[in-house]
VOGU-3710 file (C-alpha; in Angstrom, 3 decimals, decimal comma):
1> xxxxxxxxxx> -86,587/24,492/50,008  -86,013/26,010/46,650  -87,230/29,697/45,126  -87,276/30,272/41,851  -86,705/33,389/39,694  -88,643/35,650/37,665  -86,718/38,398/35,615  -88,835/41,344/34,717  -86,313/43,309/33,119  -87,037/42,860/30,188
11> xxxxxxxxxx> -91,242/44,078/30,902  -92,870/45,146/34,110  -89,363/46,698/35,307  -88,957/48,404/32,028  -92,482/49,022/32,198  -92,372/50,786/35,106  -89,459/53,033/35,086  -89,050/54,104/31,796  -92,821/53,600/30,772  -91,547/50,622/28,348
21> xxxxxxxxxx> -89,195/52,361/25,987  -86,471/49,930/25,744  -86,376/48,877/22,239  -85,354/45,708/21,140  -81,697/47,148/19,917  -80,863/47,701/23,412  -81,387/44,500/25,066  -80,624/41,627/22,198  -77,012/41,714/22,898  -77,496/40,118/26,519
31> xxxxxxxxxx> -80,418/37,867/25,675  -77,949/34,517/24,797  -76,326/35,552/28,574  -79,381/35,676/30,222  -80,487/32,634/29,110  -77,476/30,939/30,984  -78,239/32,994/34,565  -81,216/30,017/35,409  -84,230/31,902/35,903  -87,572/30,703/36,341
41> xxxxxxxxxx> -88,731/32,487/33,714  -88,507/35,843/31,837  -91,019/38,029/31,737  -90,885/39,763/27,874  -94,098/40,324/26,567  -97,232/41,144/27,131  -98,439/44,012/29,425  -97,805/47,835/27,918  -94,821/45,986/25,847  -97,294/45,533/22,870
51> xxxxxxxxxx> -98,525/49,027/23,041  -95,430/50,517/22,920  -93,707/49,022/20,567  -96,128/49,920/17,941  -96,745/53,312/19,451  -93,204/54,640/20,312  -90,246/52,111/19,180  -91,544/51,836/15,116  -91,569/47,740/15,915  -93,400/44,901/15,342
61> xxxxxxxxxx> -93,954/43,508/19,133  -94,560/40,220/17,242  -91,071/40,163/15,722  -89,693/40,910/19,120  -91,386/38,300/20,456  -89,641/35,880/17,988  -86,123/37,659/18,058  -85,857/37,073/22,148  -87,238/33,395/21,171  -84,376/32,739/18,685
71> xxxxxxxxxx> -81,923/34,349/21,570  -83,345/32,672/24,677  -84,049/28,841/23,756  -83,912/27,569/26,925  -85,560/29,841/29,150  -89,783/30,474/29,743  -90,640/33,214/28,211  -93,172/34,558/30,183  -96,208/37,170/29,275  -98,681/39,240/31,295
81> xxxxxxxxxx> -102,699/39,105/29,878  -105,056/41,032/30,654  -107,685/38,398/30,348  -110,705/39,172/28,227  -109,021/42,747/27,740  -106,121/41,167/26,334  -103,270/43,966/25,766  -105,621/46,439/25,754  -108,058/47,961/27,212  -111,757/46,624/26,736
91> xxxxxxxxxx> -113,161/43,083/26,567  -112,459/41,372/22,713  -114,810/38,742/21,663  -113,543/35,051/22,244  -112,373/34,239/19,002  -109,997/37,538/19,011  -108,737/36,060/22,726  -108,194/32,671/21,282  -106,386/33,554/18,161  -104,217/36,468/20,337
101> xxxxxxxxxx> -103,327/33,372/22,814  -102,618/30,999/19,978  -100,683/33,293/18,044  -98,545/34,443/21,469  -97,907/30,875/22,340  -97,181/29,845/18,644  -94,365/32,835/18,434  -92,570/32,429/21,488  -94,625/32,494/24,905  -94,298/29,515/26,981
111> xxxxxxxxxx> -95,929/30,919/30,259  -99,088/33,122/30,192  -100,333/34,738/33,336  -103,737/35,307/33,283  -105,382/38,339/35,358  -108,678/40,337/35,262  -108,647/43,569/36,628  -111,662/42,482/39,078  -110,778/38,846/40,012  -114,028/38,316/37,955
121> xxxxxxxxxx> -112,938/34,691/37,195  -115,540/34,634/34,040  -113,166/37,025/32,622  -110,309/34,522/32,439  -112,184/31,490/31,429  -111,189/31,779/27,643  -107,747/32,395/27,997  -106,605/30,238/30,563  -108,573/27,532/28,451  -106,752/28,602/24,980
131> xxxxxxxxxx> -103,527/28,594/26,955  -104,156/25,038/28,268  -105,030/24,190/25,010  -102,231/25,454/23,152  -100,037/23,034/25,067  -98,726/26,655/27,372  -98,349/26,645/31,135  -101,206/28,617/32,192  -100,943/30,740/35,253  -103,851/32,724/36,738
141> xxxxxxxxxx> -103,187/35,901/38,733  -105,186/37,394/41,613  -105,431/41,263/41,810  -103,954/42,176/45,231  -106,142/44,607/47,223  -107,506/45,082/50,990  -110,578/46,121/51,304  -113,355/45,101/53,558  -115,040/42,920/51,061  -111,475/41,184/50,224
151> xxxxxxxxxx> -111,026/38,957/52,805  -108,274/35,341/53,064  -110,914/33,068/52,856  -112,350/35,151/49,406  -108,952/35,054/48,154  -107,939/31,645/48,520  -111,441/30,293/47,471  -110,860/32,371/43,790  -107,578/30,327/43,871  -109,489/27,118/44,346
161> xxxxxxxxxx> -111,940/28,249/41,632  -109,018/28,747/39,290  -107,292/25,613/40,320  -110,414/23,941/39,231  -110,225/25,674/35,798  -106,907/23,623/35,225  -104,576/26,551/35,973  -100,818/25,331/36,693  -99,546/28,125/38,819  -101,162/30,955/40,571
171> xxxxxxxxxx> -99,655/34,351/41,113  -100,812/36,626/43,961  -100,308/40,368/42,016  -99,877/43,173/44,281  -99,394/45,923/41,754  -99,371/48,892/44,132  -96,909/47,229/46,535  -99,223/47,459/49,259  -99,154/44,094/50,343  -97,281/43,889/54,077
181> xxxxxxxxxx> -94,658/41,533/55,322  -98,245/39,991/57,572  -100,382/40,398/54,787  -97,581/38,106/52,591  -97,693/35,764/54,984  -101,108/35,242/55,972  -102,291/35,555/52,222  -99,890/32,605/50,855  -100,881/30,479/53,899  -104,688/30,776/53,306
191> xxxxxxxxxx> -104,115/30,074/49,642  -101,615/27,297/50,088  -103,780/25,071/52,704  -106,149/25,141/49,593  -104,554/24,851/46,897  -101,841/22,457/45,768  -100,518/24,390/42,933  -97,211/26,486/42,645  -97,613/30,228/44,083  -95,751/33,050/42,497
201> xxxxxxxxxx> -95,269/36,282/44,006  -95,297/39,648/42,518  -95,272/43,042/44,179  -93,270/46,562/43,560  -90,951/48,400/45,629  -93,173/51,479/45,875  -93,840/51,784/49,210  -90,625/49,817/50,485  -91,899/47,137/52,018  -90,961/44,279/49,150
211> xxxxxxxxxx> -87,927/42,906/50,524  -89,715/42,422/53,363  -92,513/41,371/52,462  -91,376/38,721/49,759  -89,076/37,132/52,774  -92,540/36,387/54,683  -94,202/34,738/51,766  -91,193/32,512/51,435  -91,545/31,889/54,773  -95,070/30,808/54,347
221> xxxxxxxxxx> -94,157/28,679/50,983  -94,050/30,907/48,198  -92,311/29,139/45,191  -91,669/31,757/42,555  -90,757/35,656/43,216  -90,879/38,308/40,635  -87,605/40,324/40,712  -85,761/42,312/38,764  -81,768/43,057/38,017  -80,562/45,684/40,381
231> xxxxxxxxxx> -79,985/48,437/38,005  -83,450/48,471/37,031  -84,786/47,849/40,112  -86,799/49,377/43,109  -88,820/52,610/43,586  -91,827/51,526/41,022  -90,156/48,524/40,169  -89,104/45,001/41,539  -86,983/44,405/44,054  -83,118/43,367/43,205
241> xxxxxxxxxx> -82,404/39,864/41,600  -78,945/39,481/43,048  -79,704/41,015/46,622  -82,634/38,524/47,159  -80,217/35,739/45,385  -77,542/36,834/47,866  -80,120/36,941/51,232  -82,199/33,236/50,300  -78,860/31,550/49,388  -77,405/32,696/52,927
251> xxxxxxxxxx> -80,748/31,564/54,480  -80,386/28,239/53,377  -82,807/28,026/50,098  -81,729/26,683/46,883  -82,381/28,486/43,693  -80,533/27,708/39,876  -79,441/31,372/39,626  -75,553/31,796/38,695  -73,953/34,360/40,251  -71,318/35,458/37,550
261> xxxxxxxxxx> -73,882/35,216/35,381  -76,634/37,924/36,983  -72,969/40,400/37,407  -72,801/39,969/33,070  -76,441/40,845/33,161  -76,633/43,706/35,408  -73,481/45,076/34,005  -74,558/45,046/30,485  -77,835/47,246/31,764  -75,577/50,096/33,872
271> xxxxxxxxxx> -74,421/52,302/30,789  -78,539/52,760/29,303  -79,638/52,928/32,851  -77,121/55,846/32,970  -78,622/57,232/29,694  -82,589/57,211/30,600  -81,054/58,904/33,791  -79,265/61,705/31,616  -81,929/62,412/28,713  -84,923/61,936/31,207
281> xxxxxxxxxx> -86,558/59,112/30,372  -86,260/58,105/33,935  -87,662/60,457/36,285  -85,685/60,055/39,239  -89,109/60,487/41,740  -90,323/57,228/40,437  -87,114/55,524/42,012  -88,516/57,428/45,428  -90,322/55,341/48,365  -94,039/56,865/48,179
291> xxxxxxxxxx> -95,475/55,720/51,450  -98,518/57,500/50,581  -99,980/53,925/49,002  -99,916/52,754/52,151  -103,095/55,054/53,241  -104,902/55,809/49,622  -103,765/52,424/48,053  -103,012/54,461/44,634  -100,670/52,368/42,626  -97,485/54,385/42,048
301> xxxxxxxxxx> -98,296/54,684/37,829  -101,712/55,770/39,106  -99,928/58,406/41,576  -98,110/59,830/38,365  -101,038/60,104/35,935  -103,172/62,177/38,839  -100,011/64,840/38,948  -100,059/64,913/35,404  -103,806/65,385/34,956  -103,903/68,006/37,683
311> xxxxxxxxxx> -100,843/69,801/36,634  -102,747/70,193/33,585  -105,187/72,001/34,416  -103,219/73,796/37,089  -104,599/72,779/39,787  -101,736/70,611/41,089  -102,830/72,035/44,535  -105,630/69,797/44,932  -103,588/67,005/45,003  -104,112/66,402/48,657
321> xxxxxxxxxx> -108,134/66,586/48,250  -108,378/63,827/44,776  -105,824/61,641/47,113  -108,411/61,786/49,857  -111,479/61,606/47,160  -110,233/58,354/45,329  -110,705/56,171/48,392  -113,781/56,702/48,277  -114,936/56,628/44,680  -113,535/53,118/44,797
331> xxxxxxxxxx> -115,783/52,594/47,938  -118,851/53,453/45,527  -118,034/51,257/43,121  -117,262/48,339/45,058  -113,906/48,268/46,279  -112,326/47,535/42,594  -108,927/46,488/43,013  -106,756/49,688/40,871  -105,164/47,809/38,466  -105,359/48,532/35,049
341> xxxxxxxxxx> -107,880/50,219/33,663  -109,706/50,205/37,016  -106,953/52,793/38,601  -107,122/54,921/35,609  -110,730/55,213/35,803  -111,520/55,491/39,480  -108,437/58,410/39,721  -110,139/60,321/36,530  -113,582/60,037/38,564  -111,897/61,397/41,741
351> xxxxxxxxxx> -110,298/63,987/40,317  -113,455/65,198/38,106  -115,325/65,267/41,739  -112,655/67,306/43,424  -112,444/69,967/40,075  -116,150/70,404/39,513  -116,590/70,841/43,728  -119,863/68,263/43,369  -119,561/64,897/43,520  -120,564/62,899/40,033
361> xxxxxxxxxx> -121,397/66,187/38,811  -119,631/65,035/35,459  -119,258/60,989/35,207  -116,719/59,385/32,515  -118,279/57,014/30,086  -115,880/53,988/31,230  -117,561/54,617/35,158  -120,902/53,887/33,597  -120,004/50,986/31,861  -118,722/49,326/34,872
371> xxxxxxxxxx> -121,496/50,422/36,484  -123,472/48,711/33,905  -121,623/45,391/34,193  -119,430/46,029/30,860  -115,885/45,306/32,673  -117,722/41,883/34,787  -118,905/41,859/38,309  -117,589/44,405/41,491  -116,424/42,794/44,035  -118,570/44,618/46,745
381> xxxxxxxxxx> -122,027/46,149/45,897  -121,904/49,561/43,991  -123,350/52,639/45,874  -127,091/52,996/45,111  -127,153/56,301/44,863  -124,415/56,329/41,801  -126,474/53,115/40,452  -129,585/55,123/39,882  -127,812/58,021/38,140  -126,694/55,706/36,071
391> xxxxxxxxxx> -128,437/53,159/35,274  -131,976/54,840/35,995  -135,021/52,366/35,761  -132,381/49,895/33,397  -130,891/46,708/35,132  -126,967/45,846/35,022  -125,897/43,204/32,542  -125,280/40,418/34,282  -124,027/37,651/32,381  -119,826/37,564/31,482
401> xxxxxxxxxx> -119,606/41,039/29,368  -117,873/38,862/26,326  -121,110/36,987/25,803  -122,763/40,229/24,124  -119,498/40,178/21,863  -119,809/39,349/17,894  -116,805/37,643/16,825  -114,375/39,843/14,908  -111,225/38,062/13,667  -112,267/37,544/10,023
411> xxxxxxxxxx> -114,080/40,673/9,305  -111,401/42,658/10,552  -108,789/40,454/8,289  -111,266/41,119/5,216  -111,400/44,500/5,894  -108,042/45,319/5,819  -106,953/43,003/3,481  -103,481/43,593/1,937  -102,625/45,990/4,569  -102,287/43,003/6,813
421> xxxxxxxxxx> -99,287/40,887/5,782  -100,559/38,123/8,451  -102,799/37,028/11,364  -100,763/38,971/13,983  -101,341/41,974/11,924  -104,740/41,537/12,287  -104,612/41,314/15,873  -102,614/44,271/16,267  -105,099/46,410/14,519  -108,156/44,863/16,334
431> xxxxxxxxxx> -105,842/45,657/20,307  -104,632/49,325/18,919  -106,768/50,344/15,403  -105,250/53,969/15,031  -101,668/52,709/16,385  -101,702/50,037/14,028  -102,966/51,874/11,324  -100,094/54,531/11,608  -97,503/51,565/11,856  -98,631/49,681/8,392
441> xxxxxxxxxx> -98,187/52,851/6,812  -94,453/53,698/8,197  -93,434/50,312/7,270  -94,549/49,884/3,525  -92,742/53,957/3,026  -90,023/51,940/4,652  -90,377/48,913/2,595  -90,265/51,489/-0,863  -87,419/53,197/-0,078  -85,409/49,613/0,323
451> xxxxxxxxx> -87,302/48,725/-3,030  -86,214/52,463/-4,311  -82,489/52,708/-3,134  -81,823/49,253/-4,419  -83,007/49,909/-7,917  -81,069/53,007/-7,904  -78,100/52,526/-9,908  -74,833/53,779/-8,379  -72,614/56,406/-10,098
//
């Protein structure tokens, strides 16, 4: 049998220990390597990547796009999409998803994987169909979660669902790394007797159970894992390229990785590793084993932002009571898996209960709108109680949220006109306006003061 390789390096391993501040300067000198080391695919783009580099690194995350492209011809570059919420974090209008999937594929993406934060499959429709369009392999993710209304033969019937959209691959996402050697193994059986597609594998090393658990859904026919090279791996992040390399090739599987290859690659990584270490980018806690997620099922990114929030407002304390208060928030609003934005917004919730001592005393204006059917349909039914303070005598939408949508594409390109050079501008402003905004403006003083200096004779 043979297991392939994803590298996440490059995104959700970056992504996760150092919050995605590895420019592009950094990691371009390896990119020609590690397009010799036979992965699967690398996983680039996509995810908080675009965010960031607009927000923190002063680049164009289209340009990066294209720059690994130009390095990496013969590996899949791979992306992570949000579905309707593309990169950020609200549902777009279709022909902003269309034009963002057309204009990823166009500059560089060759494998999109598809997700919605509540397996709400209408939320995927448009993008796995752009995708499929586009002539990219699409591949539809599952949001990983136990919960009594998330049961094997639920999951494995939302694979068939997306098998019937035409999706080529299907990814079961555990982004809290709660999923369980058993769980692994049961999970990619159920799916597999119904679905005759290729099943990637993704989980973290937050709770320590990865290794362990990614052997079992091998064992049960898993095709594709999700790993990352060892420097930057574990605690919040993958588990280690080369160890699972070195473990499946002594077990007897085949994979295309070359050895001497993933050394040159982890090598290259050890001296920045060593400097996010020393000027604190890395926090070495998030390298820890939080076994915690095991009982409250609070993603480890989740974990950090609740410290944060409460450390804030001094009352770090209460830790202990929001841990024991998210469980069940997410039980009134319908099990949600906590993925992004759904973690952010059930923690907040929790965490505003616990403060205020009264429960929904004070409730965020993203918990209504889910409540109102904004983000798509909960998987369970919402408490009725929380529904009535709510909603009051007015119903839940109840067709897919991106049906109320107007399109946007063209009045936001008229609108900004010359501030956009291109399309992808546009698209940037439309996922981030205020990021955007702020980047146009550093890059025409930049653009100047090329124009000045060169004009400037020399003495």
């Amino acid at each position: 049998m043979k297991v392939n390789f994803t590298e996440t390096v490059l995104r959700d391993a970056n992504q996760s220990l150092i919050a995605t501040r590895m420019p592009i300067s950094v990691f371009e000198p390896i990119l020609e390597t590690m397009d010799k080391a036979g992965y699967y695919s690398v996983e680039c783009w996509g995810g908080a990547t675009f965010d960031s580099c607009l927000r923190y690194l002063n680049e164009d995350p289209w340009e990066r796009l294209r720059r690994i492209k130009a390095k990496m011809p013969n590996t899949k570059l791979q992306m992570l999409l949000r579905g309707q919420n593309l990169l950020g974090y609200k549902h777009y209008p279709d022909d902003v998803v269309r034009k963002f999937v057309q204009h990823s594929i166009s500059n560089g993406i060759d494998i999109v994987r598809i997700f919605d934060a509540l397996n709400d499959i209408r939320n995927i429709e448009v993008a796995v169909d752009e995708t499929l369009k586009c002539g990219a392999h699409a591949s539809a993710a599952i949001s990983y979660t136990t919960s009594p209304v998330h049961t094997l033969d639920k999951f494995a019937q939302l694979c068939k669902d997306m098998q019937s959209m035409g999706v080529q691959s299907i990814c079961i996402k555990d982004m809290a790394g709660v999923m369980s050697p058993k769980e692994a193994y049961d999970l990619v059986s159920a799916i597999k007797d119904k679905v005759d597609l290729p099943l990637v594998l993704h989980t973290h090393c937050t709770t320590g159970l990865a290794f362990m658990t990614y052997l079992k859904g091998i064992e049960a026919g898993a095709d594709v894992i999700d790993t990352a090279t060892s420097v930057f791996s574990g605690g919040t992040s993958q588990p280690a390229t080369e160890t699972l390399y070195y473990a499946l090739d002594q077990l007897g599987y085949e994979t295309d990785l070359k050895h001497d290859v993933l050394k040159q690659v982890n090598d290259f990584f050890k001296p920045y590793f060593a400097e996010c270490l020393e000027s604190g980018l890395l926090d070495p806690t998030v390298m820890g084993t939080a076994t915690e997620a095991l009982d409250y099922k609070i993603p480890g990114g989740m974990l950090s932002n609740l410290i944060s929030q409460l450390k804030a407002q001094n009352a770090i304390d209460r830790l202990p009571e929001v841990l024991e208060e998210t469980p069940r928030v997410r039980k009134d609003m319908g099990y949600p898996p906590l993925v992004t934005p759904l973690s952010q917004m059930v923690g907040v919730q929790a965490a505003t209960n616990v403060l205020l001592g009264e429960r929904y005393k004070s409730i965020g204006k993203e918990i209504k709108a889910y409540v109102k059917g904004e983000y798509g349909r909960a998987p369970g039914e919402i408490d009725d109680d929380l529904k009535k303070k709510i909603l009051g005598s007015e119903k839940a939408i109840e067709c897919r949220p991106a049906d109320l949508l107007k399109p946007e594409f063209e009045k936001t390109k008229a609108m900004l006109g010359s501030k956009a050079d291109n399309d992808e501008d546009v698209l940037s402003y439309i996922a981030f306006p205020q990021v955007a905004e702020k980047f146009f403006a550093d890059r025409e003083k930049r653009r100047e003061n090329i124009v000045r200096y060169s004009i400037e004779p020399i003495e």
